[in-house]
ROPA-380223 format. One record per residue: x, y, z of N, C-alpha, C in turn; residue in one letter. Coordinates in steps of 0.1 Angstrom, whole numbers, plus 5000, padded with zeros to 4 digits. Each point is the difference from the previous one (the first is absolute). Example, Ala and Ser with C-alpha at 12.3 -4.5 7.8 and 13.67 -1.06 7.14 Angstrom:
# ROPA-380223
513249435078499150125000500950125000A 499650114993500950115000499250115008S 
END
This chain:
# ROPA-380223
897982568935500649904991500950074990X 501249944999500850044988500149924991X 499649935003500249824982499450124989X 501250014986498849984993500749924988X 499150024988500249914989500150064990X 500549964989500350094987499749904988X 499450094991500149944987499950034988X 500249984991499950074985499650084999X 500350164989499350075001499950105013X 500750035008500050095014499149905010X 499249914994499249945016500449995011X 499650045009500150015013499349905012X 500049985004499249905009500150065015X 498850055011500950005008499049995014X 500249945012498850065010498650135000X 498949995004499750104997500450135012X 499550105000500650105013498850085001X 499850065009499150075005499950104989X 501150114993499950084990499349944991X 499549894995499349954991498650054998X 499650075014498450005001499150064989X 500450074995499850094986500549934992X 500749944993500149944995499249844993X 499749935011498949895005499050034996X 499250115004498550085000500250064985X 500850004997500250054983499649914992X 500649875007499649864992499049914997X 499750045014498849925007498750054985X 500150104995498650084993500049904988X 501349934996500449904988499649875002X 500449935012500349835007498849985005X 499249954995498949965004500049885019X 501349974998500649895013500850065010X 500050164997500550115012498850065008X 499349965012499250025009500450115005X 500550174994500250105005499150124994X 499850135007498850054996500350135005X 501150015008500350125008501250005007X 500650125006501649965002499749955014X 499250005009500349905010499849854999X 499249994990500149834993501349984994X 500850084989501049974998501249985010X 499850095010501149995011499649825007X 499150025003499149875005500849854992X 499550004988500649934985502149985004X 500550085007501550044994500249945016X 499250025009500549975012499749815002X 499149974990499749875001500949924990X 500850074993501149954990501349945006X 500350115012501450035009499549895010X 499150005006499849865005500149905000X 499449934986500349894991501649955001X 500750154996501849945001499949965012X 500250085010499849975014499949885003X 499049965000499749855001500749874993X 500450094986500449904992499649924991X 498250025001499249924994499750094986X 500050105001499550084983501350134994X 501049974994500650074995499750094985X 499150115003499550084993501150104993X 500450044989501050094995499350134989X 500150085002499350094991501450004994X 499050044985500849984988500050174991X 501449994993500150164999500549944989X 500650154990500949994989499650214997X 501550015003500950114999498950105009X 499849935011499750095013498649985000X 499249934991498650005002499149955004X 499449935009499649905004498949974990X 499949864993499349924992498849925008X 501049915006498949885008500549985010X 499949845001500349935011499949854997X 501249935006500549894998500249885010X 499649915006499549995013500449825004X 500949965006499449835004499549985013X 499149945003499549955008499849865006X 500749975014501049904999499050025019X 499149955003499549995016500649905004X 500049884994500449925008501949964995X 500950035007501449984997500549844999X 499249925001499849864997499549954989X 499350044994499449964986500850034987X 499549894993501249944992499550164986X 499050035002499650104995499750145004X 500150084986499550185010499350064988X 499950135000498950064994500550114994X 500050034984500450144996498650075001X 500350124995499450084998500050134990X 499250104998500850134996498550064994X 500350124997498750114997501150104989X 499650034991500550144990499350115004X 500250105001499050175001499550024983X 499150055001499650014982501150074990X 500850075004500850074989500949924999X 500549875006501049925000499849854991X 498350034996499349854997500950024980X 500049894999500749964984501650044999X 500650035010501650054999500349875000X 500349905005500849895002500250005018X 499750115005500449985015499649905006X 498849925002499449905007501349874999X 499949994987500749875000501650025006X 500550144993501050015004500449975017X 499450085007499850035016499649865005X 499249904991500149855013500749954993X 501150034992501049844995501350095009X 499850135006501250055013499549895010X 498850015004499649975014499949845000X 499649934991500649864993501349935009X 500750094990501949935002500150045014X 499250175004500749965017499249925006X 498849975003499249915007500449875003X 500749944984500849845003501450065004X 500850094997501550025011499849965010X 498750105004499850045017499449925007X 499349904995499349885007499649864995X 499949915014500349864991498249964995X 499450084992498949964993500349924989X 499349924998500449854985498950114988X 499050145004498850004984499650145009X 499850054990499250155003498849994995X 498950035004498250004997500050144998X 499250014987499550164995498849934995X 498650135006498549965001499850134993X 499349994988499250144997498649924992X 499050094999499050064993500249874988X 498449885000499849944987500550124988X 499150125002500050084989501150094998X 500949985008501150164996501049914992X 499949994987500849974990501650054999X 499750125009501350104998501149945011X 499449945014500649925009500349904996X 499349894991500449924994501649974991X 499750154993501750024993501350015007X 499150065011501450045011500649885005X 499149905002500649915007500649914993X 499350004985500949924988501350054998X 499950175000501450005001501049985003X 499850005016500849985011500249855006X 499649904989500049865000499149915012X 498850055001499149995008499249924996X 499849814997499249984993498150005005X 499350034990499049945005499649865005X 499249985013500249855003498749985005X 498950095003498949985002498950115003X 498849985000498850064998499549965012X 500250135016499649965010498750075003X 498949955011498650065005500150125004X 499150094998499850105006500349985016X 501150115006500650015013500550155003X 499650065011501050145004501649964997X 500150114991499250174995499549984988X 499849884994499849944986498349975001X 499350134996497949995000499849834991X 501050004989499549974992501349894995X 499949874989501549914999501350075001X 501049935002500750064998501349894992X 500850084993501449934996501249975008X 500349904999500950005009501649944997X 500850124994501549964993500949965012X 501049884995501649945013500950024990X 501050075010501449974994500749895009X 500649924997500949925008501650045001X 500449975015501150024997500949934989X 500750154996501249924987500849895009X 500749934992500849875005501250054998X 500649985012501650025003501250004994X 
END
């Protein structure tokens, strides 16, 4: 993949790549939502990312600023028919309170509605992660409801939309 995305501040947006693996497994010790533990999980993790484009259904982007890899920035979109899709994103711990989170989904935001005819983007985190909560206020995400416990969510979860802006 060559797409990438840019934004304020050096951000970077970009596919992930196999060189990531060290990088990932770096992260993974921070992201409690990174199921990596060793560099063949991580390779495992990066090869299941590149498929996702593949497919078309999960456009995953690791996220940098001035060469560093932070997080990851993510929509997930299975069915190309639905009037909806799915953000996502994870910080690594040295990245948590910079402004990166919000910054990195209001890139993947604007491209998500360029790039496809979705009418609302769905972001699901943690009743309790207050700090997801901000992110998504930032990034004009409103709160809209208090959904049941469901994979990958043990426990309630929040559930922020943005709608497409109007023309």
């Amino acid at each position: 993949m060559t797409l990438t995305l840019t934004g304020p501040d050096g951000l970077l947006l970009r596919p992930w790549g196999e060189e990531d693996a060290q990088a990932v497994l770096a992260a993974a010790a921070s992201v409690d939502t990174l199921p990596v533990a060793s560099q063949a999980q991580a390779e495992q993790w990066l090869a299941a990312q590149r498929q996702g484009w593949e497919r078309g259904e999960r456009f995953a982007f690791a996220v940098l600023v001035g060469g560093e890899l932070l997080g990851q920035s993510v929509l997930k979109r299975p069915d190309p028919e639905a009037p909806a899709a799915e953000v996502g994103y994870w910080t690594a711990g040295p990245a948590r309170g910079r402004g990166l989170a919000p910054r990195a989904l209001a890139v993947l935001t604007d491209w998500a509605f360029a790039e496809f005819p979705v009418e609302r983007l769905e972001l699901f985190h943690h009743l309790d992660n207050a700090a997801s909560c901000r992110v998504a206020q930032k990034t004009g995400y409103g709160l809209t409801a208090v959904v049941p416990p469901k994979p990958p969510f043990p426990t309630e979860a929040h559930l922020h939309v943005r709608e497409r802006p109007a023309s």
